[in-house]
C-alpha positions in Angstrom: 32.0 4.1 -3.8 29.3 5.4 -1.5 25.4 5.7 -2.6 22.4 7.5 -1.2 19.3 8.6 -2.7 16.7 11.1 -1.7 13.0 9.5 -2.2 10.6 12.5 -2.8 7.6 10.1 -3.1 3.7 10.4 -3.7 1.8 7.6 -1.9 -1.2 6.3 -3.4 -3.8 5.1 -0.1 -6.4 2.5 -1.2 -8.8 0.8 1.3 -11.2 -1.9 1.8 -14.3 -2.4 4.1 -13.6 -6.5 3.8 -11.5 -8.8 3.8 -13.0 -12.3 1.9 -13.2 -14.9 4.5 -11.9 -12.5 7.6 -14.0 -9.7 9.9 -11.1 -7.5 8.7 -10.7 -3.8 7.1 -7.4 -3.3 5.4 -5.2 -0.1 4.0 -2.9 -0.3 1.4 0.0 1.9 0.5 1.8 2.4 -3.0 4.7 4.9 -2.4 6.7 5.9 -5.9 8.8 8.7 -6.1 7.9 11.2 -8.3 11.3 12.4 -8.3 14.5 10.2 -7.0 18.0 12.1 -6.5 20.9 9.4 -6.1 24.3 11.2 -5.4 27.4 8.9 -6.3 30.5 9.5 -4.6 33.7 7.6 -5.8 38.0 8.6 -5.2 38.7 9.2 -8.7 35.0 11.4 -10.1 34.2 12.9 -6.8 30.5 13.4 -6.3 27.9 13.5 -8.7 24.3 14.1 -8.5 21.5 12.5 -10.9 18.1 12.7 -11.1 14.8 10.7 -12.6 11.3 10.6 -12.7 10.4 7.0 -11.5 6.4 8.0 -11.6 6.7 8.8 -15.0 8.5 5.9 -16.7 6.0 3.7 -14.4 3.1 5.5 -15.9 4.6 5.4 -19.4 4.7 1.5 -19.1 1.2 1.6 -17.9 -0.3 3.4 -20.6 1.6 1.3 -23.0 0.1 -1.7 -21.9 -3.4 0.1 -21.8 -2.7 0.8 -25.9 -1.5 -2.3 -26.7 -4.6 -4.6 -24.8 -7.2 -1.7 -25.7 -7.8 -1.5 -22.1 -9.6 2.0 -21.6 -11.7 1.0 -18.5 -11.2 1.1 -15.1 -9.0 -1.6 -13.4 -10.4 -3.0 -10.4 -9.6 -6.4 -8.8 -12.8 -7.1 -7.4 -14.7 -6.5 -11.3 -12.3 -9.3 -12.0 -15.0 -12.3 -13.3 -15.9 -15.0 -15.2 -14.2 -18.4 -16.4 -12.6 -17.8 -19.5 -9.1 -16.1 -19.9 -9.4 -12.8 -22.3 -7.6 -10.1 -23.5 -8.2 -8.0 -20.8 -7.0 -10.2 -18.1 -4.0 -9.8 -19.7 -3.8 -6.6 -19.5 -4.5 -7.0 -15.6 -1.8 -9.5 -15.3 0.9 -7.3 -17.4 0.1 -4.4 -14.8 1.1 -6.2 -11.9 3.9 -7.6 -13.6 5.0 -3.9 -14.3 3.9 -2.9 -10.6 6.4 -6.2 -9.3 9.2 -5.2 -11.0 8.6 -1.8 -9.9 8.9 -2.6 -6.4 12.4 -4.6 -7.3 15.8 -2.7 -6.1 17.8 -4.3 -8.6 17.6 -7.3 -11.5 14.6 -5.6 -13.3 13.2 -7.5 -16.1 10.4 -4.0 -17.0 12.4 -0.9 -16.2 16.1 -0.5 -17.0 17.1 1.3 -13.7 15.4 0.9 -10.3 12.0 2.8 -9.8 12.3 1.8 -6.3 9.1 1.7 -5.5 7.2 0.6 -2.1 4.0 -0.9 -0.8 2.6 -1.8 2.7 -1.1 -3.2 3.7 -2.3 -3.4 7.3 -5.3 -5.7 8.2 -7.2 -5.1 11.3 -10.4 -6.1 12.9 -13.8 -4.4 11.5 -15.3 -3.8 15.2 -13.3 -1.9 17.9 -14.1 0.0 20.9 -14.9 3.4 19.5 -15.3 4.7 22.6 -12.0 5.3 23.1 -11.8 8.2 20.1 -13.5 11.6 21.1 -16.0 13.4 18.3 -19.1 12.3 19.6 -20.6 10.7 16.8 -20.2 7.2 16.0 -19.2 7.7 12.0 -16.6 10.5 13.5 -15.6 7.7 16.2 -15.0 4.7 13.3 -13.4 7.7 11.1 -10.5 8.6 13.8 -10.2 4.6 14.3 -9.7 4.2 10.5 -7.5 7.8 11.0 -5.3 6.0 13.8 -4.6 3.1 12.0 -3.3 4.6 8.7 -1.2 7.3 10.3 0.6 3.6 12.1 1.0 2.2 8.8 2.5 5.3 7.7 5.0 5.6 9.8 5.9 1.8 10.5 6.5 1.2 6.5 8.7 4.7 6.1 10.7 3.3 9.1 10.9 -0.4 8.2 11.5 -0.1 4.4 13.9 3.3 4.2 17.0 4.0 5.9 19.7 6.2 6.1 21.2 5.7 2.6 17.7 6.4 1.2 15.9 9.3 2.5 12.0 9.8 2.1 10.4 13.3 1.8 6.7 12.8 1.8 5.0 15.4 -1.0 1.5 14.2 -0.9 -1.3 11.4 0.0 -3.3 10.3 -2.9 -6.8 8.7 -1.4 -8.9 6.9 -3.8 -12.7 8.1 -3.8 -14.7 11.4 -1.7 -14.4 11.9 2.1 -17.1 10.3 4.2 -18.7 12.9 6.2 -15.3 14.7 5.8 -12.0 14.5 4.6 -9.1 12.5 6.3 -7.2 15.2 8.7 -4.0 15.8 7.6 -3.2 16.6 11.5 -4.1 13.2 12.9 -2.2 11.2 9.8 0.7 13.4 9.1 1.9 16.2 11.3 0.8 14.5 14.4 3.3 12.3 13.4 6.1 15.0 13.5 5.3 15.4 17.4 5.8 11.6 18.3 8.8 12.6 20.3 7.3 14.9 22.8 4.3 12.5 23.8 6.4 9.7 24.6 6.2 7.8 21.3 9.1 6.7 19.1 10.2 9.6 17.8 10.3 9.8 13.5 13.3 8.5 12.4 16.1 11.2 10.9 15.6 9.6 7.7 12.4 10.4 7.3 10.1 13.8 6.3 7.3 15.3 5.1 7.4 18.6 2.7 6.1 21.3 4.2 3.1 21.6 2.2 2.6 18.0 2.1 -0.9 17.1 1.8 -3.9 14.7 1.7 -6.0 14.6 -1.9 -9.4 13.2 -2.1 -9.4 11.7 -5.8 -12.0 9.7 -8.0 -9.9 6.8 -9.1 -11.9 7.0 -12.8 -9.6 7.7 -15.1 -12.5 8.6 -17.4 -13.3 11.8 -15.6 -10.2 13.7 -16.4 -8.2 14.8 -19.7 -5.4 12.8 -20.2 -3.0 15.2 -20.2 -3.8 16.3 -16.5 -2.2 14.9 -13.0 -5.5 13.7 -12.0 -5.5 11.6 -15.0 -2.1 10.2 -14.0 -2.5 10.0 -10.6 -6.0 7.9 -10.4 -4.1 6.0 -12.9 -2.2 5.3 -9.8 -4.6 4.7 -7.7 -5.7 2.3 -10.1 -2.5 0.3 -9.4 -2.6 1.0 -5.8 -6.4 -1.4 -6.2 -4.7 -3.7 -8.3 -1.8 -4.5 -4.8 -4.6 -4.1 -2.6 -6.9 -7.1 -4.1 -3.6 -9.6 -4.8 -2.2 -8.8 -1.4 -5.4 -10.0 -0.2 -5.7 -12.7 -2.1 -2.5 -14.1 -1.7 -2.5 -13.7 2.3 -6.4 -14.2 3.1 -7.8 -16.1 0.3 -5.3 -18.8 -1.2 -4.4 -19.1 -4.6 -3.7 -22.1 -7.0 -0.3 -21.8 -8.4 -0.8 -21.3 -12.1 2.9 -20.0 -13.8 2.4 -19.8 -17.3 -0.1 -17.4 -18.3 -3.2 -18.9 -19.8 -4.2 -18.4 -23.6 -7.1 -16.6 -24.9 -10.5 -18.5 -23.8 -8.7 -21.1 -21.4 -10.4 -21.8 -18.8 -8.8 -20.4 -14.9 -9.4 -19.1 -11.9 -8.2 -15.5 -13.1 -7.6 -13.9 -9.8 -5.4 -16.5 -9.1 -3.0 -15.9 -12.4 -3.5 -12.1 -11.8 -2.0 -12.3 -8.6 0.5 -14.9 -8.9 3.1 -12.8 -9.2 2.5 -10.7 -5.7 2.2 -14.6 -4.1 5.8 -15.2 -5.5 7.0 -12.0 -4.2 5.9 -12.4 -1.1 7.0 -16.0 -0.5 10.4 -15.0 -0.8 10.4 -14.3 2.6 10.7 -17.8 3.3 14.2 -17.8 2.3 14.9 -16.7 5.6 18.2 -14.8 6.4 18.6 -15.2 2.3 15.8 -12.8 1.8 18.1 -10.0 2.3 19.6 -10.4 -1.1 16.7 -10.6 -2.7 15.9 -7.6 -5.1 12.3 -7.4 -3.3 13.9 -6.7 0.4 12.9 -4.0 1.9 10.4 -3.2 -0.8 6.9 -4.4 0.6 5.2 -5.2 4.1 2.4 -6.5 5.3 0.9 -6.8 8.8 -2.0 -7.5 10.9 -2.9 -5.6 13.7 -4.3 -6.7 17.0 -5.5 -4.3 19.5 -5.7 -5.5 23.7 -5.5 -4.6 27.2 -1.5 -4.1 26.7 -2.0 -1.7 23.3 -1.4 -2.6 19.7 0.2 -5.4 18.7 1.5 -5.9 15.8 2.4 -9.2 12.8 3.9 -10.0 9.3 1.1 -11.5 7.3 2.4 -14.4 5.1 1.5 -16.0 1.9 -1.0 -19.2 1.9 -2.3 -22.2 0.0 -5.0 -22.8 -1.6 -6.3 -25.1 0.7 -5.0 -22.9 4.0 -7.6 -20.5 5.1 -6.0 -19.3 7.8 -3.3 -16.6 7.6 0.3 -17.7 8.9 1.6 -15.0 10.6 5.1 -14.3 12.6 6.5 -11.5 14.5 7.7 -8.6 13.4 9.5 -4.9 14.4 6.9 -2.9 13.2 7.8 0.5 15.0 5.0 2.8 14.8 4.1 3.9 17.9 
């Protein structure tokens, strides 16, 4: 039997200006399909074509575990405070429990098919020689800088985590919050992409596209500000989530956390980032399984890098898990084709 499935995603872009303990500015992306095509091929029933909604049974998870904690607010990792465990942390550590299995390929404890979602982060150093970006100004010269680096991350995690039995069609770019002095251009981040090729870059891969009208949305991540029965409602819902993998990643990679498995009770005292983002620190230490990684159902489903620029260009490596006591990221090499 012979499998491939057509991703036609929405990615969800969150960013930070710092990274805790590190001179460091990071992206994040949350790619879910909002529709996912998987044609099936056997001798005996031919071909056959089916088709889901993966955004949608995420979202319907979501808002059940908003009902069911009485969680109406905002999420956001960083409000994350205080000693004592309460309901509403739960409700924090239930979404990135959904959000983990999300990102699974197969052996889903949440969902009872594969959303097969995605995420990538890219840390990189807060100062930079601006000089090199035209514009003139110097909040135009940090904006191409910041422009530059997502439109790498973009391409380097379609490449690295599709392939030619799954296909990605990019619809759209979600971006939490208003442009700065003005909105990110579409040109430098996604169609400049499409002309890699001819200026002596590696060309985009065959398994990977953009829709023609695909797009970059400037979108208030307040849930609050829409009605719910709207797709700005749903998708700074998203962008919610996309916070949510932003501030574990970090945490996990650049902060340290204390191991804490069983989820506290009400008014137990804990560090509560640390049990909000357990579950992103045990995802990404499966890499340490080495070649045995491969089988895991979280392969191919998440990267995270650090980028260093120097004389001989941009180079590039795979950000890994620490201790609590390790304030230092351990990093390895990676092929992280963007350029």
């Amino acid at each position: 039997m012979s499998i491939a499935s057509v991703h036609k995603v929405v990615i969800f872009h969150d960013e930070t200006k710092r990274v805790s303990n590190q001179n460091l500015k990071g992206h994040v992306l949350f790619f879910i399909p909002e529709k996912l095509v998987v044609n099936t091929s056997t001798p005996l029933f031919g071909t056959a074509v089916h088709e889901y909604s993966p955004i949608e049974t995420f979202l319907e998870k979501i808002f059940g575990c908003r009902d069911e904690f009485h969680c109406t607010g905002k999420l956001h990792f960083s409000d994350i405070s205080g000693k004592l465990w309460r309901s509403i942390d739960t409700a924090y550590r239930r979404m990135i429990d959904i959000t983990v299995d999300a990102l699974r390929s197969k052996s889903q404890q949440v969902f009872p098919y594969s959303l097969n979602c995605k995420v990538a982060a890219i840390f990189y150093p807060k100062k930079a020689d601006w000089n090199i970006y035209s514009g003139g100004s110097h909040k135009e010269q940090k904006l191409r800088h910041d422009e530059t680096l997502l439109r790498i991350l973009l391409k380097g995690a379609a490449h690295y985590l599709y392939d030619e039995n799954n296909l990605i069609e990019v619809s759209k770019i979600i971006t939490d919050g208003a442009p700065e002095h003005r909105p990110l251009d579409e040109d430098r981040i996604v169609w400049r992409i499409n002309s890699d090729g001819i200026r002596g870059k590696v060309p985009l891969r065959d398994y990977v596209s953009f829709a023609p009208n695909a797009s970059i949305e400037h979108l208030s991540s307040n849930h609050g500000q829409y009605h719910a029965d709207t797709e700005e409602y749903k998708y700074s819902n998203m962008l919610q989530i996309a916070d949510l993998l932003l501030g574990s990643i970090m945490r996990a990679c650049y902060v340290g956390n204390k191991a804490s498995k069983p989820i506290p009770h009400i008014g137990d005292a804990c560090v509560k980032k640390d049990v909000i983002a357990q579950p992103i620190k045990e995802m990404i230490e499966k890499r340490k399984r080495g070649s045995g990684f491969k089988y895991s159902g979280h392969f191919k489903s998440f990267v995270i890098t650090q980028t260093v620029f120097n004389k001989g260009g941009v180079s590039f490596s795979e950000v890994q898990s620490i201790d609590l006591q390790e304030r230092n990221s351990r990093q390895i090499s990676i092929n992280f084709e963007a350029e």
